[in-house]
C-alpha positions as CSV (number, residue, x, y, z in Angstrom):
1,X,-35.8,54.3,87.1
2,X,-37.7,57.6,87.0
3,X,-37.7,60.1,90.2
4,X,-41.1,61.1,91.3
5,X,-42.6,64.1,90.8
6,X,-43.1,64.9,93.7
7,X,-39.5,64.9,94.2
8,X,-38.1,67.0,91.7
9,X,-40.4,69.4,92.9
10,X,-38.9,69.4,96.3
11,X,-35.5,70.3,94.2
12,X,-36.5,73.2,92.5
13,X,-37.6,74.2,95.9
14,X,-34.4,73.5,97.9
15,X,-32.0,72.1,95.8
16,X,-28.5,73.2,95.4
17,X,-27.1,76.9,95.2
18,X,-24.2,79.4,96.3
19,X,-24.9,82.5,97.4
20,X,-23.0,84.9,99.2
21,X,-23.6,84.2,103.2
22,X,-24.9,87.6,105.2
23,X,-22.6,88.9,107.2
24,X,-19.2,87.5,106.2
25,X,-16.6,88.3,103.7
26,X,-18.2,88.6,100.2
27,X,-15.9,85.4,99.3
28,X,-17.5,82.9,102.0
29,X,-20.3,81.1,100.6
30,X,-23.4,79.0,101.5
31,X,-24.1,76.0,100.1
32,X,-27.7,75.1,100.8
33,X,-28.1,71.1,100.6
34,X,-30.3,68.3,100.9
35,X,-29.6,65.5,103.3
36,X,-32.0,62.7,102.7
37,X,-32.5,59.4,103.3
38,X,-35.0,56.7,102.2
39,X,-35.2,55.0,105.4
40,X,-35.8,56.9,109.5
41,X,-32.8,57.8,112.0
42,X,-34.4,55.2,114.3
43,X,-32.0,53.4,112.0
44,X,-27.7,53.1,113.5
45,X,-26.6,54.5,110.2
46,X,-29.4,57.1,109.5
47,X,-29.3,58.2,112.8
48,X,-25.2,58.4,112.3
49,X,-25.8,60.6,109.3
50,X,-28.3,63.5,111.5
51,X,-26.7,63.1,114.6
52,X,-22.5,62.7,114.0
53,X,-22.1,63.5,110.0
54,X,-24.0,67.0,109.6
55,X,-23.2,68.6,112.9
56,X,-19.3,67.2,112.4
57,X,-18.6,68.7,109.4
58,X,-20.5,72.3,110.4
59,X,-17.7,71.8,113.0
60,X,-14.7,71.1,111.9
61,X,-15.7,73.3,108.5
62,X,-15.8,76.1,111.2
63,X,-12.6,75.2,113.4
64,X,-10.6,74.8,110.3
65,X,-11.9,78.4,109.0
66,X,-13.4,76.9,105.9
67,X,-14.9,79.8,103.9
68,X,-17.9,77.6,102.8
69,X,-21.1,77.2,105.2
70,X,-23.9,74.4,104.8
71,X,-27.6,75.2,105.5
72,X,-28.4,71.7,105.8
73,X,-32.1,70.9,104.7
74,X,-32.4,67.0,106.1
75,X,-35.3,64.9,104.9
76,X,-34.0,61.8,106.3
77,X,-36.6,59.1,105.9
78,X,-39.7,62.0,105.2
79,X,-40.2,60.5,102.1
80,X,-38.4,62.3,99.2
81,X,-37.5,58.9,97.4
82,X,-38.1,55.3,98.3
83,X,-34.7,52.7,98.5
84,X,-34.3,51.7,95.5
85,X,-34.0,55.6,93.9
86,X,-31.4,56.5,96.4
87,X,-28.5,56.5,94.3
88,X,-30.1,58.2,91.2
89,X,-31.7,60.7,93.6
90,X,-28.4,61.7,94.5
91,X,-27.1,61.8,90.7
92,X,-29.2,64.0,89.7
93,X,-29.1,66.1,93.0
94,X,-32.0,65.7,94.0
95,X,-30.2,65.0,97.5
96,X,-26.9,65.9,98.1
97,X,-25.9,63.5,100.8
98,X,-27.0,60.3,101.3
99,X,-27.0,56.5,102.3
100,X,-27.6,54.6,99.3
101,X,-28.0,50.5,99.6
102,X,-26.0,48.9,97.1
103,X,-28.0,45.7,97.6
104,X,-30.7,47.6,95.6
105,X,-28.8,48.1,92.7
106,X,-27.8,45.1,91.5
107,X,-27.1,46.1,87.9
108,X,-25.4,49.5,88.8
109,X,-23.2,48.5,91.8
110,X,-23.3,45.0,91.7
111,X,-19.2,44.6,92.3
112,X,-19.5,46.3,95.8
113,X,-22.0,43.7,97.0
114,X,-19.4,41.0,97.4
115,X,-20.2,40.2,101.3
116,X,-23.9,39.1,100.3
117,X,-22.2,36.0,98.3
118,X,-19.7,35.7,100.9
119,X,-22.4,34.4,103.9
120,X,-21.5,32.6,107.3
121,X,-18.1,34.6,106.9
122,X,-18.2,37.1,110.2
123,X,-21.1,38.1,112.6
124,X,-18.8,41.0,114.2
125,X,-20.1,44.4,112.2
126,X,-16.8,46.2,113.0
127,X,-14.7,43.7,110.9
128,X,-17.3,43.8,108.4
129,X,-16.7,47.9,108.5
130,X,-12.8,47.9,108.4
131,X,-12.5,45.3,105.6
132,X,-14.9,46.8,103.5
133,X,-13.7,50.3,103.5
134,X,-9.8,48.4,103.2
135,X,-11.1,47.0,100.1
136,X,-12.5,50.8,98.7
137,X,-9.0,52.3,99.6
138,X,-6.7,49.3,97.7
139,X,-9.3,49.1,95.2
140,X,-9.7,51.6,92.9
141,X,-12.7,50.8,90.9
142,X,-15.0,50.2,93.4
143,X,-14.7,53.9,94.4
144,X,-15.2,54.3,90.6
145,X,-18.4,52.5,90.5
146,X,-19.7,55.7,92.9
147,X,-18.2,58.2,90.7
148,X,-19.8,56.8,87.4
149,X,-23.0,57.5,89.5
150,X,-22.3,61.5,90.0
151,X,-21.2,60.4,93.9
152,X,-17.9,60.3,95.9
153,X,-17.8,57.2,98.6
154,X,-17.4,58.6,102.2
155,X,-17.4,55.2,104.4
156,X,-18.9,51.9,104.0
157,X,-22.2,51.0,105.9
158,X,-23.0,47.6,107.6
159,X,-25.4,45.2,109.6
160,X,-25.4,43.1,112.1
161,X,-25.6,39.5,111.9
162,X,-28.7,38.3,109.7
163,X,-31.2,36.7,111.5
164,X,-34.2,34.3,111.0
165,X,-37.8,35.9,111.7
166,X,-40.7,33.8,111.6
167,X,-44.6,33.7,112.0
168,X,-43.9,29.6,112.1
169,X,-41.6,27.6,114.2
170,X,-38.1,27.4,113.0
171,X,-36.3,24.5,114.2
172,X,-35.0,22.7,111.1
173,X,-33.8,23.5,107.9
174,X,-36.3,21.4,106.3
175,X,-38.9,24.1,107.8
176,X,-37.8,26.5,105.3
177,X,-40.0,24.0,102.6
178,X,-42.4,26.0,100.5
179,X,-42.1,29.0,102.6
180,X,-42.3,32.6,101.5
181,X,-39.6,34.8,102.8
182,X,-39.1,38.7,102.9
183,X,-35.2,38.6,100.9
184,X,-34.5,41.8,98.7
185,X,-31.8,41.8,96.5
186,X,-28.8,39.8,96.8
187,X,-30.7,38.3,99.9
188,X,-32.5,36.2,97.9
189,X,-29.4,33.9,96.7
190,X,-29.0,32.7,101.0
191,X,-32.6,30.9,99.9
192,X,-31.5,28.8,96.8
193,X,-31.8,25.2,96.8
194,X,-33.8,25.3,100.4
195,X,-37.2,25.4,98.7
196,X,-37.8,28.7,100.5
197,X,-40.2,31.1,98.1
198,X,-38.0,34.4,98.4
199,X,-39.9,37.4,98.1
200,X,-38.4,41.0,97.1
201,X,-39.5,44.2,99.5
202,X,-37.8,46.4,101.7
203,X,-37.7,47.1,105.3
204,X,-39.6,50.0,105.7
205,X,-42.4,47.8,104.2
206,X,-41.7,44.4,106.3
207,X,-44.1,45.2,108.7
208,X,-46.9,44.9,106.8
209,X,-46.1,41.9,104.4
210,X,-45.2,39.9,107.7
211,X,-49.0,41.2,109.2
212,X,-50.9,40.2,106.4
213,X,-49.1,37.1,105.3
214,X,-47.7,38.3,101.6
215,X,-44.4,36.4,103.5
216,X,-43.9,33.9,106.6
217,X,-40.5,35.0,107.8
218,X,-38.0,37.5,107.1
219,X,-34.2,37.5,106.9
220,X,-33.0,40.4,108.8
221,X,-30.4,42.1,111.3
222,X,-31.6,41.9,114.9
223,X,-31.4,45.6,115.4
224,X,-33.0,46.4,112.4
225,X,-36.1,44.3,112.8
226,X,-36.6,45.7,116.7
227,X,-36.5,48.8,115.3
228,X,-39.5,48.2,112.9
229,X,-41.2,45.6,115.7
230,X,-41.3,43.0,113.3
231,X,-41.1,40.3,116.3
232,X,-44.5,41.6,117.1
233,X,-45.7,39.8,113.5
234,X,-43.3,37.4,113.4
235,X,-42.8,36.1,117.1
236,X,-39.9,33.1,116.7
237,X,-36.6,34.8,116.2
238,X,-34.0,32.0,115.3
239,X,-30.5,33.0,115.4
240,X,-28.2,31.0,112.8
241,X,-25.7,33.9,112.6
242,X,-25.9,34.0,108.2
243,X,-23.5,37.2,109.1
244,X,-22.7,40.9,109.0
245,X,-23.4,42.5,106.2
246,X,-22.3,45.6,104.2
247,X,-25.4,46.6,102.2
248,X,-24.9,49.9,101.0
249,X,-22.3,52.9,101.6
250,X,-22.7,57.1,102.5
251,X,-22.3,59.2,99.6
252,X,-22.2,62.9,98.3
253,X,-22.9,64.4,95.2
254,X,-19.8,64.5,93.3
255,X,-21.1,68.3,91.4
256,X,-21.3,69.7,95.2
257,X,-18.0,67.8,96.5
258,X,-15.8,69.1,93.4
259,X,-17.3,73.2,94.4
260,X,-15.7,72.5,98.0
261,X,-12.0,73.7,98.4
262,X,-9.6,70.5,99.1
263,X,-9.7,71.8,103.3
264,X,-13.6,71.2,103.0
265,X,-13.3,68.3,100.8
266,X,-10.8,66.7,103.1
267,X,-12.9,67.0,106.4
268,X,-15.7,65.4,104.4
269,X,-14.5,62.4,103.3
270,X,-12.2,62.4,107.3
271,X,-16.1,62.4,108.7
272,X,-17.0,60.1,106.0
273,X,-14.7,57.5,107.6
274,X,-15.7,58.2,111.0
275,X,-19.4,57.7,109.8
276,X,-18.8,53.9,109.6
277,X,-17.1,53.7,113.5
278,X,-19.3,55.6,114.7
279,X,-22.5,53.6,113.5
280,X,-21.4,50.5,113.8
281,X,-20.3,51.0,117.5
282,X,-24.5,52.0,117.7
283,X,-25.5,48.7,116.2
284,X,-22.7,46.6,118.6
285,X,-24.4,48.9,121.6
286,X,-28.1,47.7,120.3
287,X,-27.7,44.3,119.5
288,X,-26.9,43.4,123.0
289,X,-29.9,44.5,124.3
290,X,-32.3,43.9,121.1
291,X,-33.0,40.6,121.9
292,X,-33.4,41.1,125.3
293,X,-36.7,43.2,124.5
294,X,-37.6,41.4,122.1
295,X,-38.1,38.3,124.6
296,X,-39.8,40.5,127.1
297,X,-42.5,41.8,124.3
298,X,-42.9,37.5,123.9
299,X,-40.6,36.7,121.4
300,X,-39.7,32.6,121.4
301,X,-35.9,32.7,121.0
302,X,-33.7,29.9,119.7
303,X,-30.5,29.1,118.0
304,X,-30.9,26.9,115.1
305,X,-28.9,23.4,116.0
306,X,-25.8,23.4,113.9
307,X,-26.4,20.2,112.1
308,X,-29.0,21.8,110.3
309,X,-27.2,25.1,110.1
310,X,-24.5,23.0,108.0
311,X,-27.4,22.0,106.2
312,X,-28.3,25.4,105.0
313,X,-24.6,25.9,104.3
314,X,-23.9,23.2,102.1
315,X,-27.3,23.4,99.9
316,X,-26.3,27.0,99.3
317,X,-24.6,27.0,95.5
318,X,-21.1,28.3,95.0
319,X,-22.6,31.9,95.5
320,X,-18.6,33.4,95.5
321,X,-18.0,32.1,92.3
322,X,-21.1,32.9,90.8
323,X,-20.7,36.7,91.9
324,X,-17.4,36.5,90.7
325,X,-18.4,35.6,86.9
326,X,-21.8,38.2,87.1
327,X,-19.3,40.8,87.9
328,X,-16.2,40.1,85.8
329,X,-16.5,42.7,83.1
330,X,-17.0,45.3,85.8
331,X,-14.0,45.3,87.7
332,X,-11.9,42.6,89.6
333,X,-14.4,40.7,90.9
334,X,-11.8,37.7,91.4
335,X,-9.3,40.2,93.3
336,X,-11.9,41.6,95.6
337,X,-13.8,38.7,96.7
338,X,-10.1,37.0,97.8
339,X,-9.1,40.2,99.7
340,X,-12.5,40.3,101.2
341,X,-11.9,36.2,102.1
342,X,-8.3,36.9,103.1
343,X,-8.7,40.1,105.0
344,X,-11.6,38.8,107.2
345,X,-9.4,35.6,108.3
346,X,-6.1,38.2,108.9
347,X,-8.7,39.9,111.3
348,X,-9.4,36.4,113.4
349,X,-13.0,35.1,111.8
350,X,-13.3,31.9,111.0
351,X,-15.8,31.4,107.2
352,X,-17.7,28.4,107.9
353,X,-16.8,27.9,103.8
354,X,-14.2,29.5,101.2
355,X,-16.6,31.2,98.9
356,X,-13.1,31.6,96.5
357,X,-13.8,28.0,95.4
């Protein structure tokens, strides 16, 4: 993929450097970095990264006496790079902290997207959270894949439940026939053998494609699609609970994470961890009321009957299986997607199927 111009411009401008920080000890130093993000704080784990993240580790950098300050330059969702250049934006240094979605790079990170072939596993985020960054610290190589990217992993990043939007009325799985549906990435595969058209986008761009038909319904987190009003273009919201989801992770430059002394570099990845709690107690907070206004701006909700929820299940292909094989030669797919299987039940969730088989 090839960073725009427009961006690399924007580095030479305010990219990285150390310079000696008026006023202190000649050996402090200021590191002047990018925070960016591809998609707007309106978003749990965007907001998470502006309003908990920077000011934490200014904090706890300065309680601890750290002898390196940040002038933090945040261009969270202005623009500097769309989705799917998050993770080389951050390479390069182009940004120097970010939240990069793993569901957009399929060929890159494909090992950490087991939960996307895992469907109809768990619907509380939480879980989804503490399993994921379990699986990261037992694990090894799927920190690994982050490094082989220029990044270090601070703390997973997850969803609420995916939901059913519509600009038709959803009351059967057989309504999914010939039907185009908004489903990036590993989204897509939820769509196979129901004769649903899936359609690749993002959700900054839903909007639109939902407004002027490109696609009939959308596959997509409560919270996020009342954040982007997407029940005003796609009025029935049917809830058939597909599942949490951990679609991408936060991340830091690994050339600017190695120049921080092992105090600094400790607090980061300690607010790294926190990042994930502290978001996902946002989108738990949301959901319970997202609905709510969705219904008062004239949403039609209903729960899709679970006869033809089991439908939808047992169409779906062996999509565990499958990952596992696409992802053998990059690390142990087999190991992770039985931890991730094995860990959500130890934590009470019931999978509606064993993806292992």
């Amino acid at each position: 993929m090839t960073i725009r111009k427009t961006a690399i411009g924007l580095t030479g401008a305010l990219g990285l450097s150390i310079v000696a920080a008026s006023g202190v000890p000649s050996q402090a130093e200021t590191l002047n970095l990018i925070a960016a993000t591809s998609h707007p704080p309106g978003l749990p784990w965007v907001g998470a990264i502006k309003d908990f993240v920077i000011p934490e580790i200014d904090k706890r950098f300065k309680a601890a006496g750290v002898d390196t300050q940040i002038n933090w330059n945040q261009q969270l969702g202005t623009g500097l790079f769309p989705p799917t250049e998050a993770l080389e934006s951050v390479e390069s240094g182009i940004a120097h902290l970010t939240w990069v979605g793993t569901l957009f790079e399929p060929a890159k990170m494909g090992l950490l997207n087991v939960a996307f072939s895992a469907p109809f596993v768990t619907n509380n985020v939480m879980d989804q959270l503490t399993v994921m960054n379990g699986l990261y610290d037992k694990i090894p190589q799927m920190k690994k894949v982050w490094e082989a990217n220029n990044q270090v992993f601070l703390g997973a990043q997850a969803t609420a439940s995916y939901e059913v939007l519509t600009t038709f009325p959803f009351n059967s799985f057989a309504d999914l026939e010939g039907k185009k549906f908004l489903a990036p990435g590993p989204m897509a595969q939820w769509l196979r053998n129901t004769g649903a058209v899936p359609v690749d986008g993002n959700l900054p761009g839903a909007f639109n494609m939902l407004q002027t038909g490109v696609v009939e319904g959308s596959i997509m987190p409560i919270t996020n699609a009342f954040a982007f009003k997407l029940h005003e273009v796609a009025k029935y919201v049917t809830l058939v609970n597909i599942g949490s989801q951990t679609t991408g992770g936060l991340s830091m430059n690994r050339d600017v994470f190695n120049k921080l002394s092992p105090e600094a570099q400790k607090i980061v990845l300690e607010v790294g961890r926190e990042f994930s709690d502290v978001h996902g107690k946002v989108i738990v907070e949301r959901s319970k009321s997202a609905l709510a206004k969705m219904k008062e701006a004239g949403a039609v909700i209903t729960v899709l009957a679970p006869a033809e929820k089991q439908k939808w299940l047992v169409a779906l292909p062996p999509l565990g299986t499958e990952w596992v094989k696409r992802n053998a030669d990059k690390g142990p797919a087999k190991k992770i997607l039985a931890s991730f299987m094995d860990d959500m039940r130890a934590r009470g969730n019931k999978p509606l199927r064993d993806w292992t088989k």
